[in-house]
ZANUPA-562946 format. One line per field, with one value per residue (C-alpha): x negated, y, z; residue in three letters; residue number from 0. Coordinates in steps of 0.02 Angstrom, whole numbers, padded with zeros to 5 digits. Each point is the difference from the previous one (the first is absolute). Layout:
<vofis>
x (X;...) .
y (Y;...) .
z (Z;...) .
res (ALA;...) .
n (NUM;...) .
</vofis>
This chain:
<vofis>
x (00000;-00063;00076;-00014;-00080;00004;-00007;-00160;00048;-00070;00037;00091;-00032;00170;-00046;00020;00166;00140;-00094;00103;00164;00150;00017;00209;00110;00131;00133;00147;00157;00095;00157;00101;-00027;-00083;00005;-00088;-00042;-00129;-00134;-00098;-00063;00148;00011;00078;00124;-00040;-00151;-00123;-00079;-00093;-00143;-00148;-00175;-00068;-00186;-00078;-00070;00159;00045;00191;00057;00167;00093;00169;00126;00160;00115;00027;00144;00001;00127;-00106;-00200;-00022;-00180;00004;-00170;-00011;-00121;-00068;-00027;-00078;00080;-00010;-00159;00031;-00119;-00054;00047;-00098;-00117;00045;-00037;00052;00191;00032;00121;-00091;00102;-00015;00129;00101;00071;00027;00131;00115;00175;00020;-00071;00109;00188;00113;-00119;-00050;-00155;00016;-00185;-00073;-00155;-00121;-00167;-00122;-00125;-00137;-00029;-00137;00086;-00136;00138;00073;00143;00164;-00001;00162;-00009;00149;00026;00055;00067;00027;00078;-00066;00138;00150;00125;-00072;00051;-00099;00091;-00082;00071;00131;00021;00074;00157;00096;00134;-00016;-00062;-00171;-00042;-00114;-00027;-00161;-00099;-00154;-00114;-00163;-00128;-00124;-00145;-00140;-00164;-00140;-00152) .
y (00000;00176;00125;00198;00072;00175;00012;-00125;-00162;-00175;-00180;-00107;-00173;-00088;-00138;00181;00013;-00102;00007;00045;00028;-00060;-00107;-00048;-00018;-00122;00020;-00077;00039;-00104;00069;-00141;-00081;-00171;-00093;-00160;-00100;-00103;-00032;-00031;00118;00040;00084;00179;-00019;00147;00081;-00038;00081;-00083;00102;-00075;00085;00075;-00066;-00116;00151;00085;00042;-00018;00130;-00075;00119;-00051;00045;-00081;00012;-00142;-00019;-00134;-00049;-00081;00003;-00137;00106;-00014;-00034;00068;-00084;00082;-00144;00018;-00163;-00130;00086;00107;00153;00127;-00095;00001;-00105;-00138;00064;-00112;-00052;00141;-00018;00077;00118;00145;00087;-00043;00076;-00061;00120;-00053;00058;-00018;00180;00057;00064;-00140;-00120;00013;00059;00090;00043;00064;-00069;00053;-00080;00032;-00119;00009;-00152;-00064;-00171;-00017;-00055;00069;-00112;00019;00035;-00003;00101;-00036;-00007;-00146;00010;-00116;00008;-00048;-00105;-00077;00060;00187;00069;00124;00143;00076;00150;00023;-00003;-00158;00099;00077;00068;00196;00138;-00018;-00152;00032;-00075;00041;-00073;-00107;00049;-00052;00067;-00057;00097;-00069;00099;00028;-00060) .
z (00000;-00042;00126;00010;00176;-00004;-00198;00011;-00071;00085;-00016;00118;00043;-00047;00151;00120;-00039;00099;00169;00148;-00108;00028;-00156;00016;00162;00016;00103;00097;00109;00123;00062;00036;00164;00059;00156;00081;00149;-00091;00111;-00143;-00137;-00142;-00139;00011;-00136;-00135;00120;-00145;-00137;-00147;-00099;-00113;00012;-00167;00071;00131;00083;00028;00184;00041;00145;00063;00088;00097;00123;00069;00153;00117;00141;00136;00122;00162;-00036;-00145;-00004;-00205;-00084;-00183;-00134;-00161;-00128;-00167;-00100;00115;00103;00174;-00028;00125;00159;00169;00060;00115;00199;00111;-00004;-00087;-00185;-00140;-00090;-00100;00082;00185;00118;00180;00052;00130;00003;00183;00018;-00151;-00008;-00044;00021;-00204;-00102;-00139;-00071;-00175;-00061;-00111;-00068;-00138;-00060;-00135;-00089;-00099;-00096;-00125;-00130;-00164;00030;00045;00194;00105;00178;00133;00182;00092;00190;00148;00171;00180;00027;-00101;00115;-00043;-00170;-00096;-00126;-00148;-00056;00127;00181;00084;00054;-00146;00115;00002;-00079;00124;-00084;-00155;-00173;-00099;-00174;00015;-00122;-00080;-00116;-00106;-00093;-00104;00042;-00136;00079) .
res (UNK;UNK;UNK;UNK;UNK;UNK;UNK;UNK;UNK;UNK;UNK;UNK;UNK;UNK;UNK;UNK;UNK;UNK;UNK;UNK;UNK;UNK;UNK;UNK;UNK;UNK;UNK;UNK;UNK;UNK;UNK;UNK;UNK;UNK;UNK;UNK;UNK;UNK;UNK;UNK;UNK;UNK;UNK;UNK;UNK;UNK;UNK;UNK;UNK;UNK;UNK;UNK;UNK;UNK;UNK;UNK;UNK;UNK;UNK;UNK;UNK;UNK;UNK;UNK;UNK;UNK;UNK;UNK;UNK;UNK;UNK;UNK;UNK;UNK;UNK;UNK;UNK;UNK;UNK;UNK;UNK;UNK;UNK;UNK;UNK;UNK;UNK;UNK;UNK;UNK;UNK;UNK;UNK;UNK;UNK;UNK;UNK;UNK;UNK;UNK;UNK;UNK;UNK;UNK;UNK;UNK;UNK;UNK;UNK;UNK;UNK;UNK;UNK;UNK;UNK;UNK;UNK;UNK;UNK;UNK;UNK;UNK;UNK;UNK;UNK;UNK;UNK;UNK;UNK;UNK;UNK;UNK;UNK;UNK;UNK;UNK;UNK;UNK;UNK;UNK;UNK;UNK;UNK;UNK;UNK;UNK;UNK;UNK;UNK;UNK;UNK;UNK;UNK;UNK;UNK;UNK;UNK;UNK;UNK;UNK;UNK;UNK;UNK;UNK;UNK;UNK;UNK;UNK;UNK;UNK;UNK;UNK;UNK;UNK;UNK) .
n (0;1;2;3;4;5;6;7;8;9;10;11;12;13;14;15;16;17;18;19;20;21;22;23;24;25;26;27;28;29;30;31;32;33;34;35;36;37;38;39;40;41;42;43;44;45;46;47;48;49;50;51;52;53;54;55;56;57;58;59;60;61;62;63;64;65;66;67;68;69;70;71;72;73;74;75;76;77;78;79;80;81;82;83;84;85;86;87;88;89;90;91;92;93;94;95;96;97;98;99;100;101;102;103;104;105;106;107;108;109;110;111;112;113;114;115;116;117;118;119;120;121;122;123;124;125;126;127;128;129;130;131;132;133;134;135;136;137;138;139;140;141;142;143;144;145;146;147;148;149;150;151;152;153;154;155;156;157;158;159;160;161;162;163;164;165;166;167;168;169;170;171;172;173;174) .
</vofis>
């Protein structure tokens, strides 16, 4: 590429250009509600997004953000998996669940005894792939007798109560 600084023109390496730009962005809205008591990871029907890199260097920044309601400390833990592959999850300490997002609230020290928390998280990946790559979020409860609400808190019955999207983002960056 020739290019004009300041009326002097100079070449530009072609391999310069790409780097740090956001290449495309892929995006996807959930507004209809989902519920479990799995105690197992599950699928988060339609909490997914599907985008295949342009190189093998490409970075993919996943950005997301949903609302979850609880009726009696199920303590949710939240899973980012790339295909079949949980990505950005902590290490194992002790007893501890590895997650990439929880939250131990307890609802004994909340009105109603119910949680109703949003959640955000942002993760840059590096899949190596020019593939196609799906990105969702799976979920699972402490207990079965504990449900978990995506998207809607677990009472409906007044104005109070609150509905909200989940939504997740995916951009290719140039490396």
């Amino acid at each position: 590429f020739i290019i004009s600084d300041a009326g002097v023109l100079k070449r530009l390496d072609a391999s310069l250009v790409g780097k740090g730009k956001v290449l495309q962005v892929v995006s996807a809205t959930k507004t209809d509600s989902f519920n479990t008591t799995s105690t197992s990871y599950v699928d988060i029907t339609g909490f997914t997004a599907s985008i295949t890199p342009s190189a093998t260097t490409s970075k993919i920044l996943i950005i997301s953000n949903w609302m979850y309601g609880t009726d009696n400390a199920p303590y949710p833990r939240f899973t980012l998996v790339r295909d079949s592959t949980e990505i950005n999850i902590g290490n194992a300490v002790g007893s501890s669940s590895r997650v990439s997002v929880g939250n131990n609230s307890d609802p004994g020290h909340t009105e109603d005894n119910i949680v109703n928390e949003q959640l955000s998280h942002n993760y840059l990946d590096s899949p190596s792939s020019t593939s196609s790559l799906t990105y969702k979020w799976q979920v699972k409860s402490f207990q079965t007798s504990r449900s978990i609400y995506i998207g809607q808190a677990e009472d409906t019955s007044d104005a109070n109560r609150m509905a909200a999207p989940s939504n997740i983002t995916l951009m290719e960056i140039g490396a």
